[in-house]
VEXMAR-936663 format. One record per residue (C-alpha): residue number from 1; x, y, z; residue in one letter. Coordinates in pm, 1 decimal, padded with zeros to 6 digits. Example, Ala and Ser with C-alpha at 12.3 -4.5 7.8 and 13.67 -1.06 7.14 Angstrom:
2
[r 1,[01230.0,-00450.0,00780.0],a],
[r 2,[01367.0,-00106.0,00714.0],s],
// end
This chain:
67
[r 1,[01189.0,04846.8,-00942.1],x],
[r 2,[01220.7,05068.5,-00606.7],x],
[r 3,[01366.4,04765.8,-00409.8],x],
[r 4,[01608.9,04689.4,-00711.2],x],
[r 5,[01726.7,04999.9,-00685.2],x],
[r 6,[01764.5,04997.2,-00331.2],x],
[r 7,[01945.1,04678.9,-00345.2],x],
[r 8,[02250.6,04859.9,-00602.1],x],
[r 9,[02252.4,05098.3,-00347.2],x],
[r 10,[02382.2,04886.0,-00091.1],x],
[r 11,[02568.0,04687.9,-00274.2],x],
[r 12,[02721.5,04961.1,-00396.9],x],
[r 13,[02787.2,05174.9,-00070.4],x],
[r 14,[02921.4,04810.7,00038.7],x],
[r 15,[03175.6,04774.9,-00195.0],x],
[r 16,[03282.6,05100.6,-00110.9],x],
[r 17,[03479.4,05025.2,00254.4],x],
[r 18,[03675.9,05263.8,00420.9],x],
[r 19,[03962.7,04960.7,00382.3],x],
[r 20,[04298.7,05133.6,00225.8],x],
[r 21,[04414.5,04963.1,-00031.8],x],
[r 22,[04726.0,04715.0,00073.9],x],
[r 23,[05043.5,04868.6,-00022.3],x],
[r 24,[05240.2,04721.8,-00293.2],x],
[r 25,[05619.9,04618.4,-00210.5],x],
[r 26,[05864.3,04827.5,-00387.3],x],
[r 27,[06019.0,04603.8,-00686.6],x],
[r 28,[06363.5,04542.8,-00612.0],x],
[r 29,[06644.8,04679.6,-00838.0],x],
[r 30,[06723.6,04499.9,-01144.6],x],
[r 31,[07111.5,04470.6,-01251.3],x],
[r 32,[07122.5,04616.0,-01621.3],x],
[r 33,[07399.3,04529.1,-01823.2],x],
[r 34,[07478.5,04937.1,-01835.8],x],
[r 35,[07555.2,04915.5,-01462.3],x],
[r 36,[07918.4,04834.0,-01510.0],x],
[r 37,[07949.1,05092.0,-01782.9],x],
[r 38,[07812.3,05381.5,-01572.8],x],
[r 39,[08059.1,05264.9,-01257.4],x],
[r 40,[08354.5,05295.0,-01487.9],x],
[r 41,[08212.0,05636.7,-01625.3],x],
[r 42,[08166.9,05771.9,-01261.0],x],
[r 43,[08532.9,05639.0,-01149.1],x],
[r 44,[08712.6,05818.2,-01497.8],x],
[r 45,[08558.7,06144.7,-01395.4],x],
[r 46,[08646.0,06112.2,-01019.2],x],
[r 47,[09024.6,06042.9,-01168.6],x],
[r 48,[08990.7,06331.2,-01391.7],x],
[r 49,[08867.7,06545.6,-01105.6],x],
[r 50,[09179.0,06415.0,-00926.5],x],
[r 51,[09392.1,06496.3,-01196.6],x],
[r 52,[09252.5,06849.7,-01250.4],x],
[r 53,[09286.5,06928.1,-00901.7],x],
[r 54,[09669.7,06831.0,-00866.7],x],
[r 55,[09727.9,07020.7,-01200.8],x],
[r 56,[09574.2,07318.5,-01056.4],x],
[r 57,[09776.4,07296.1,-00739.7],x],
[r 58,[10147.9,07279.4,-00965.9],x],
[r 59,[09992.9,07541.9,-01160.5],x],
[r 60,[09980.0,07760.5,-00854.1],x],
[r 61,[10324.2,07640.9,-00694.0],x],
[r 62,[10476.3,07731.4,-01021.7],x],
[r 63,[10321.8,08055.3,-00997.4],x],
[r 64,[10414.7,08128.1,-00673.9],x],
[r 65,[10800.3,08059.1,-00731.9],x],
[r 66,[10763.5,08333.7,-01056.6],x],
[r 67,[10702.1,08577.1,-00824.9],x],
// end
């Protein structure tokens, strides 16, 4: 019983090495058919950031020959 013990033991504090584990490669990004949707999202609000900017600026000019 004492050497069947002993024997777990060692097995046991063998199986735990100080080995890391090996790292697992980062999954590579997947296409989704959403992809295109979001791109034409992002590009209508950089347009409509465009157009709110050059709005703003004839706002001003505008303002600026009132005065």
């Amino acid at each position: 019983m004492k050497s069947l013990s002993l024997l777990l033991c060692a097995l046991a504090l063998g199986a735990c090495s100080g080995k890391p584990p090996e790292p697992k490669a980062k999954p590579a990004d997947v296409a989704t058919p959403f992809d295109a949707l979001k791109a034409n999202e992002q590009r209508a609000k950089d347009v409509q950031k465009v157009v709110d900017k050059q709005a703003d600026d004839q706002r001003k000019q505008i303002e600026a020959q009132e005065q």
